[in-house]
N, C-alpha and C positions, 0 to 999 in steps of 0.2 A: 374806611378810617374816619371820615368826616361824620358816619352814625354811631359811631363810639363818641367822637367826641361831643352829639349833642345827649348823650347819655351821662356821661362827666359834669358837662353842665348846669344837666337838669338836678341830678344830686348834689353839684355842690349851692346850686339856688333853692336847695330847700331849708328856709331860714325861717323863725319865724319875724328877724329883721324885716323882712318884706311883705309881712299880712297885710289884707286889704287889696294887694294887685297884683299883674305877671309877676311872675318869678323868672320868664325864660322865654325868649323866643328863637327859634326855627325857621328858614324860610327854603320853602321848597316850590321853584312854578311860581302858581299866582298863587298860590298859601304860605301864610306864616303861622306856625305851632306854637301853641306859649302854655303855660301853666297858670293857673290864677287860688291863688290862696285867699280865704275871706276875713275879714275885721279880725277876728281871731287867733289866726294862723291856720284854723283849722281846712282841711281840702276844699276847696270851690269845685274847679272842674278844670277840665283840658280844653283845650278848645282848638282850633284851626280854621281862618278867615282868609276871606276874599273880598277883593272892592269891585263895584266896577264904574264905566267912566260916570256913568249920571251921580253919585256918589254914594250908591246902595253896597252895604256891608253886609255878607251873608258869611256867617258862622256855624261852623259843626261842631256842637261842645259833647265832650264825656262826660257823664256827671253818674250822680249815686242813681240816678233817673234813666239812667240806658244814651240811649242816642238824642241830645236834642239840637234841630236845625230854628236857626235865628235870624232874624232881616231886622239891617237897621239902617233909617235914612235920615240923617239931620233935617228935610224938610216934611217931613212926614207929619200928619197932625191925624194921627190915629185915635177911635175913640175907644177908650181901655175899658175893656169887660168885652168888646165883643167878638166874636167868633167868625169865621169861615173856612170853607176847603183848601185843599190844594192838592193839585196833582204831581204827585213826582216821578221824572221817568229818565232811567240810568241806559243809554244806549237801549239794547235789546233785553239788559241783563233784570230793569227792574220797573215795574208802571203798578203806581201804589198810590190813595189816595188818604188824606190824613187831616185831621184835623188844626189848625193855625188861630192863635190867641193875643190878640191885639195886648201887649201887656202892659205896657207905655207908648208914649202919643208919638214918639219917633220908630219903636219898635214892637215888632212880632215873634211871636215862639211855635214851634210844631211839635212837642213831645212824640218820638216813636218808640221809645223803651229799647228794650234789648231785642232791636229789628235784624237779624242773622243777617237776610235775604238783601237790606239795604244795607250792611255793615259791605259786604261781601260784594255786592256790583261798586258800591260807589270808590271802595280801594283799589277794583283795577279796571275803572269805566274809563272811557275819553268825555264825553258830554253830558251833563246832566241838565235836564230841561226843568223847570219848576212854571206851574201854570195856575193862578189863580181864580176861584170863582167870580172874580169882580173883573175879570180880563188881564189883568197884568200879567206879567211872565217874563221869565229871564231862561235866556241861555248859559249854561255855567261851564267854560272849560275846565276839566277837570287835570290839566296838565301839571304832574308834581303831586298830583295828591297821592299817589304810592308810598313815596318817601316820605311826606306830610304825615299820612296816617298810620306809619311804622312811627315816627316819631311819637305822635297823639300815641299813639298803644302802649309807649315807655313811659310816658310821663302819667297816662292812666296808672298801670301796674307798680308806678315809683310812689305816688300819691295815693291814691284810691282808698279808702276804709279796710280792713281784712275783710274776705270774705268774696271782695269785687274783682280782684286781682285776677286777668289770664279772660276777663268776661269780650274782651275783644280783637278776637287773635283772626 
């Protein structure tokens, strides 16, 4: 009952009243779901965050771009333009390396597009590990993100362009 009603929600937060930011949030576990409409009105992305205690923000967003994973830390003083690895690794289900784009001086981007293999472990992992070529790394429990990412899958399919709709089931 309570996944109908953030289905209700999401459509009646589709306004273009509220261009520019969330439309909606969810919270499932250590995730909250939200919608984000841009300046426009027109679709942003979906997206689904976690914090953790040191006060790093990791983000799973939907976008017209496939899968993009996000780190952001208010003390961060990252230099924009530049590049490095990272390794991702879902329990047993997925250990995948990708590329991460410094894109602002507090935050970083990983585009993986329409990654099946990681769409697929991280909706029904318990732990997801992320490990840096510069040494940093985080443990990420992944508790709640089930229902997190059934939520993100609505709000993709409610928003999304035509064409993108059902791209992550």
């Amino acid at each position: 009952m309570r996944f109908i009603s953030i289905i209700a929600a999401l459509v009646l937060a589709a306004s273009p009243a509220f261009a520019g930011k969330r439309i909606d949030e969810y919270v499932s576990g250590y995730w909250t779901t939200y919608a984000y409409q841009n300046d426009n009105g027109s679709f942003g992305h979906c997206g689904m965050e976690t914090s953790f205690d040191d006060g790093m923000v990791l983000s799973i967003l939907l976008a017209d771009q496939g899968v993009i994973v996000a780190f952001w830390h208010p003390k961060w003083q990252l230099k924009v333009g530049t590049t490095t690895a990272m390794q991702m690794q879902i329990d047993r289900r997925y250990d995948n390396f990708a590329g991460v784009t410094m894109d602002d001086p507090q935050g970083m981007v990983s585009a993986l597009g329409y990654d099946a293999q990681f769409w697929t472990a991280f909706k029904a992992g318990s732990t997801m590990y992320l490990s840096m070529a510069d040494g940093r790394s985080w443990t990420v429990n992944l508790k709640g993100s089930s229902k997190a990412t059934k939520a993100l899958t609505v709000c993709f399919d409610l928003y999304a362009p035509n064409g993108r709709k059902g791209m992550f089931k």
